[in-house]
MITI-516891 format. One line per field, with one value per residue (C-alpha): x negated, y negated, z; residue in one letter. Coordinates in nm, 2 decimals. Last residue first. Example, Ala and Ser with C-alpha at 12.3 -4.5 7.8 and 13.67 -1.06 7.14 Angstrom:
<atoms>
x: -1.37;-1.23
y: 0.11;0.45
z: 0.71;0.78
residuo: S;A
</atoms>
This chain:
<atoms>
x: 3.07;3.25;3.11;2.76;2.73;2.86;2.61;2.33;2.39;2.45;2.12;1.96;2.09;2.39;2.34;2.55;2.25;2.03;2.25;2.34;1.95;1.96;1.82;1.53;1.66;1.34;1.30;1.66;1.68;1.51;1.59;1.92;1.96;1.84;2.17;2.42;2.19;2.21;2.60;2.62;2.51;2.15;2.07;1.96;2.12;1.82;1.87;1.53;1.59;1.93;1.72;1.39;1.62;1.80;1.47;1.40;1.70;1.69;1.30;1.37;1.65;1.46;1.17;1.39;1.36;1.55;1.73;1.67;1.85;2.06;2.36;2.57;2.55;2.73;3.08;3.07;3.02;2.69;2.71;2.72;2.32;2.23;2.23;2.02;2.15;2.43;2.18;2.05;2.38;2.47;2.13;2.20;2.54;2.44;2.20;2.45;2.70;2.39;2.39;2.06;1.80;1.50;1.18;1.05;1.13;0.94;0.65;0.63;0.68;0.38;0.12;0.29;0.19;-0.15;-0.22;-0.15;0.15;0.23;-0.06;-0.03;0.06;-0.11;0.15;0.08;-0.06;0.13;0.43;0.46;0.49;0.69;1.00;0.98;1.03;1.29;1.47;1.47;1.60;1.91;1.97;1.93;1.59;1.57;1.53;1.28;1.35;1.20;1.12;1.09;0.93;0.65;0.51;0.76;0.62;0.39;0.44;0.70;0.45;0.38;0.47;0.13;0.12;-0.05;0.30;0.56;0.63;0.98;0.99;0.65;0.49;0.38;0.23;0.25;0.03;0.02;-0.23;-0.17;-0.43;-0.82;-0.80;-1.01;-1.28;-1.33;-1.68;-1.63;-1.80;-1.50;-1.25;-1.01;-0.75;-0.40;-0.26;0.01;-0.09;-0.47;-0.44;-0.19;-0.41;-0.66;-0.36;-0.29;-0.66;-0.59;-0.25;-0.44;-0.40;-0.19;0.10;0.00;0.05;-0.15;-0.17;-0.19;-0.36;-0.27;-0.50;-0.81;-1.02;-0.83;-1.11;-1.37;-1.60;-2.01;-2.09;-2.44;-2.66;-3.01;-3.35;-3.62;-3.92;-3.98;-4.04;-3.83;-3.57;-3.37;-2.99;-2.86;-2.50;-2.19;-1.80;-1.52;-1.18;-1.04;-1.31;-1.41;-1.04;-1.19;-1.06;-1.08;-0.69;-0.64;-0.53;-0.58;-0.64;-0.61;-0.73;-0.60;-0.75;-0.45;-0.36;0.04;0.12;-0.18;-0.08;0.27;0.15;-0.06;0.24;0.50;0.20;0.17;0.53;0.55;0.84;0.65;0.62;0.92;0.99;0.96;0.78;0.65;0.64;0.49;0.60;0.55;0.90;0.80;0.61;0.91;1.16;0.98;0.97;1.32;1.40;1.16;1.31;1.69;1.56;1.39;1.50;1.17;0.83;0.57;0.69;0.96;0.68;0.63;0.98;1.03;0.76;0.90;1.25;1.03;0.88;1.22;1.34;1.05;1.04;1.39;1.36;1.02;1.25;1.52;1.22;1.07;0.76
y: -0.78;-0.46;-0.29;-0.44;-0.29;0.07;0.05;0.03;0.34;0.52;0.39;0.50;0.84;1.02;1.40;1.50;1.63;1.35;1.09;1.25;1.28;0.92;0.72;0.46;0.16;-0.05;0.11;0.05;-0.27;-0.53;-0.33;-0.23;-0.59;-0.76;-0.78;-0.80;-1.12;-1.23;-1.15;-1.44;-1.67;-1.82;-2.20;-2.36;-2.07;-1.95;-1.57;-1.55;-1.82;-1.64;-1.35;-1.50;-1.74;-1.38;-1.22;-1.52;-1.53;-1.14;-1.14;-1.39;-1.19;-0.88;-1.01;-1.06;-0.74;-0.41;-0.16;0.17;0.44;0.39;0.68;0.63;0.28;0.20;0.39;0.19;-0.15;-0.36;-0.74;-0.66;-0.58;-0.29;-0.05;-0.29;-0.25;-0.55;-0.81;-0.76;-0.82;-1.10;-1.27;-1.27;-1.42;-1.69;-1.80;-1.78;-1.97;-2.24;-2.28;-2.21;-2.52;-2.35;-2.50;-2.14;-2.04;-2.36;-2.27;-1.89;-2.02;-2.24;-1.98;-1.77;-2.03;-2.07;-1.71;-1.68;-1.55;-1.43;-1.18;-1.02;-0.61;-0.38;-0.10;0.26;0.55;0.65;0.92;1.22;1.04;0.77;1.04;1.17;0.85;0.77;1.05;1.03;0.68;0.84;1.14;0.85;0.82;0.95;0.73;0.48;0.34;0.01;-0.07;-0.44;-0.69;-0.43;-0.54;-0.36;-0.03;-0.08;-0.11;0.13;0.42;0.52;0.93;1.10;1.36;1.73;1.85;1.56;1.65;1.53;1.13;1.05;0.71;0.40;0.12;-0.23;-0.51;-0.84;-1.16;-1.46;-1.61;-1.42;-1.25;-1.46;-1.33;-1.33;-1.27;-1.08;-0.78;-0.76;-0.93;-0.92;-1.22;-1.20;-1.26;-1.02;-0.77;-0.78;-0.75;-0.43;-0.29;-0.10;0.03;0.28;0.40;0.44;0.63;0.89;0.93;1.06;0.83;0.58;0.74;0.49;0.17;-0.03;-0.37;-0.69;-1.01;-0.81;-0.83;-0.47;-0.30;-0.34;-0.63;-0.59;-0.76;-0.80;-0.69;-0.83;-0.74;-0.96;-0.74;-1.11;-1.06;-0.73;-0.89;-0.64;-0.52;-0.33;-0.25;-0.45;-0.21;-0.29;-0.33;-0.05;0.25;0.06;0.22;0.55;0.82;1.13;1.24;1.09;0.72;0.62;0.25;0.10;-0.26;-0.54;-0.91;-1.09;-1.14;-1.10;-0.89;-0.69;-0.64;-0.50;-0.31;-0.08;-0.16;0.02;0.29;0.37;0.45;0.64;0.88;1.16;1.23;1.19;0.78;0.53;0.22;0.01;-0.38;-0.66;-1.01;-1.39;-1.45;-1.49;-1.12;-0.95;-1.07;-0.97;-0.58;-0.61;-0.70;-0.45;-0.20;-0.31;-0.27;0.04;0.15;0.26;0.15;0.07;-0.20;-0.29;-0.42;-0.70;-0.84;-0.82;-1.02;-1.25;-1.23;-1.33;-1.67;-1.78;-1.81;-1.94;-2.19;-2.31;-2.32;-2.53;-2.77;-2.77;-2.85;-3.12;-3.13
z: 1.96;1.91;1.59;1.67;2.04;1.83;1.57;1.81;1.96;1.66;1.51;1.86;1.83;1.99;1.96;2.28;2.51;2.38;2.49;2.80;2.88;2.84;2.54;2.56;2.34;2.21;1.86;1.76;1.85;1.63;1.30;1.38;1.48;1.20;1.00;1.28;1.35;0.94;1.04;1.33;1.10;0.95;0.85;0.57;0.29;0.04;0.07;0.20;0.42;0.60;0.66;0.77;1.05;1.17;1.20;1.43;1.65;1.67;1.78;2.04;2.20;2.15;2.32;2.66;2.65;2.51;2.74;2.94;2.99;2.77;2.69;2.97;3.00;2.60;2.72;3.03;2.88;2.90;2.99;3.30;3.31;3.50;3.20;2.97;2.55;2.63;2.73;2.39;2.20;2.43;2.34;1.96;2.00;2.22;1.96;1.69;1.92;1.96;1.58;1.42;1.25;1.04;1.22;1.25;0.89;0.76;0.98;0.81;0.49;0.53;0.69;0.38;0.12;0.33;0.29;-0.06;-0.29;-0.58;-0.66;-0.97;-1.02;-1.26;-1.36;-1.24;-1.44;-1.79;-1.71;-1.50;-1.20;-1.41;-1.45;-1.13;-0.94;-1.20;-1.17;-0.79;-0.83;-1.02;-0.69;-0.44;-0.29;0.10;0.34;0.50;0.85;0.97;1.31;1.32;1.62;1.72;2.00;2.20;2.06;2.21;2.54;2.52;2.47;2.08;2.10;2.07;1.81;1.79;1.71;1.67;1.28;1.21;1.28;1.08;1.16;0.97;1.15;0.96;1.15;0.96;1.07;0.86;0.93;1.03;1.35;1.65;1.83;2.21;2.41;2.75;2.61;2.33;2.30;1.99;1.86;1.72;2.06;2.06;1.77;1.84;2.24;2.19;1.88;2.15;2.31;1.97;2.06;2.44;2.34;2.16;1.77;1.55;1.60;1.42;1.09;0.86;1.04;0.78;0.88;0.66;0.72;0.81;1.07;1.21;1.04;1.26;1.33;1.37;1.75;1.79;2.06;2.07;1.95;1.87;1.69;1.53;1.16;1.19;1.41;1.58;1.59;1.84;1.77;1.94;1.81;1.64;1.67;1.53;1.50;1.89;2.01;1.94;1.66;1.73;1.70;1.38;1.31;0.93;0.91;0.59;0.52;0.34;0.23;0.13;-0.23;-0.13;-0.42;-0.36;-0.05;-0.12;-0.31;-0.04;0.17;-0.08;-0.17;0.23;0.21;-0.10;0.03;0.01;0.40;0.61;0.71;0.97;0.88;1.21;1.16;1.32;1.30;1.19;1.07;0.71;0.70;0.90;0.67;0.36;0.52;0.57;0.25;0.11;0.31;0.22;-0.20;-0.14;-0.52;-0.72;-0.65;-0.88;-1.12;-0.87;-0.66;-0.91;-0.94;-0.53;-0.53;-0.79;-0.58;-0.23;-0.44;-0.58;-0.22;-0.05;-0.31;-0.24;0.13;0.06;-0.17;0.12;0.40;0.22;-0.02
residuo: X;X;X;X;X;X;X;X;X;X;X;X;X;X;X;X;X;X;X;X;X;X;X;X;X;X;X;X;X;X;X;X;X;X;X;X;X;X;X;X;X;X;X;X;X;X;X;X;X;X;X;X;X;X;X;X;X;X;X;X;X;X;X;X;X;X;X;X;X;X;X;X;X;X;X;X;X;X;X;X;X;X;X;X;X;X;X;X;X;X;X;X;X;X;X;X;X;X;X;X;X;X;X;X;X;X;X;X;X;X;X;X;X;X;X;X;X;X;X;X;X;X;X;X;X;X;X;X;X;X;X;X;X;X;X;X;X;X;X;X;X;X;X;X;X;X;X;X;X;X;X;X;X;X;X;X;X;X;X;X;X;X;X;X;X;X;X;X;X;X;X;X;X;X;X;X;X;X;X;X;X;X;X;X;X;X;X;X;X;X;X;X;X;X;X;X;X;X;X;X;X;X;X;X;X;X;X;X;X;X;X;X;X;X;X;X;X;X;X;X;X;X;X;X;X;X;X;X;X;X;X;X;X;X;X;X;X;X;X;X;X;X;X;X;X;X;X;X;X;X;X;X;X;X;X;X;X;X;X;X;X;X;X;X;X;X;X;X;X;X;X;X;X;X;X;X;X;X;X;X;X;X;X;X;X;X;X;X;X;X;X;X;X;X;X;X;X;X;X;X;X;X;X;X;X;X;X;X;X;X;X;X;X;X;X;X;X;X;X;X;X;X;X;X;X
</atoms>
């Protein structure tokens, strides 16, 4: 099968998972979008969102549409980096009385991880996904195990409620290659929502995809061609979120603090490559980056105090380097 015929599957196969998710969750179109980006470009993803608004239930879905093995994580305040990754017991050989360590794997051997409110727990537990998200492998006592293919981490985290939490350091959070806000429902989707919680229990939904087909997908969106303006483009807009860098205007500096990475850059080119696949066009433009940058860059731009002083958020930030380049 060539490229163009893969391009086409890819396509038909993302609308019949959008298909099956709409049986169970209303409206989300951008998030699931998003969320389907992430998954062919090969990245992590963090949900932001209030309680209620069935983001746990999206992913949940999500895996069942996907028929990968998933796991649920949910992070709280006691929770040890060896809950995670896992953790050598002593085992020993009745017949023998032979004893020996042996490593028993934790929950992040999985091929979709949710995170459940990341947030909750210590910064040395969040760390403990650092090795698993960038390398997709785990050490432990000097011995390293690889994560089963593909490998998904989707973090979910509550914006209001920061008492007893632990902000995600920048690390972290770097790792990430989406940050994905989840709003309110619009006043007819709310309907609906309440309409069906009242009704008969949820719909069964079939798996449309398998981890080779997304193994696949993912290759054919890295070998998708991209002009060098659209390139160029994508690195100008994060050069332009760094304070010291002269790429970034006067009005933009006294807000940042600190920029996004040259992992931005990458992350834009690639998000921008999953966009323009999923709609079925062979190469991505300048608006598939506009596209993925709110996504990209929101979560790596550390406001000033000025910025905080006069309101101006991330989103706003971000809106104004994509208004003018």
């Amino acid at each position: 099968m060539n490229d163009r015929e893969l391009l086409s599957q890819l396509q038909s196969s993302a609308k019949a998972v959008k298909a099956e998710l709409s049986k169970n969750i209303v409206g989300q179109t951008h998030v699931i979008n998003d969320l389907l980006a992430c998954l062919f470009a090969g990245g992590h993803c963090l949900l932001i969102g209030v309680p209620g608004l069935a983001k746990t239930t999206l992913i949940r879905c999500l895996g069942k549409c996907l028929s990968l093995k998933f796991n649920r994580i949910q992070f709280t305040p006691d929770l040890m980096p060896s809950d995670i990754t896992g953790s050598e017991i002593l085992y020993e050989d009745k017949a023998t009385g032979q004893r020996e360590f042996r490593f028993v794997k934790g929950p992040v051997f999985s091929n979709i991880v949710l995170a459940d409110e990341i947030n909750r727990t210590p910064p040395k537990t969040q760390s403990a996904l650092l090795q698993a998200m960038q390398e997709h492998e785990v050490t432990s006592s000097g011995v390293t195990f690889e994560l089963p293919s593909p490998f998904w981490v989707l973090a979910t985290q509550n914006p209001i409620e920061q008492e007893g939490t632990y902000p995600l350091p920048e690390a972290q959070q770097d790792r990430f290659m989406f940050s994905v806000e989840i709003g309110y429902p619009s006043h007819a989707e709310e309907v609906e929502i309440a309409r069906h919680a009242s009704g008969a229990a949820s719909a069964a939904i079939t798996s449309v995809l398998d981890d080779a087909q997304i193994d696949e997908f993912r290759n054919l969106v890295y070998r998708v061609p991209i002009a060098d303006s659209v390139v160029e483009y994508a690195v100008k807009l994060a050069r332009s979120t760094r304070p010291d860098s002269p790429e970034c205007s006067e009005d933009i500096r006294q807000y940042i603090t600190w920029g996004a990475g040259p992992r931005a850059s990458q992350f834009l080119v690639l998000a921008a490559k999953a966009y323009a696949a999923l709609d079925g066009r062979p190469t991505p433009d300048i608006g598939d980056v506009k596209a993925a940058a709110p996504c990209v860059l929101r979560h790596r731009i550390v406001r000033s105090f000025h910025a905080e002083t006069e309101g101006v958020g991330a989103n706003q930030i971000v809106q104004k380097l994509i208004d003018r380049k």
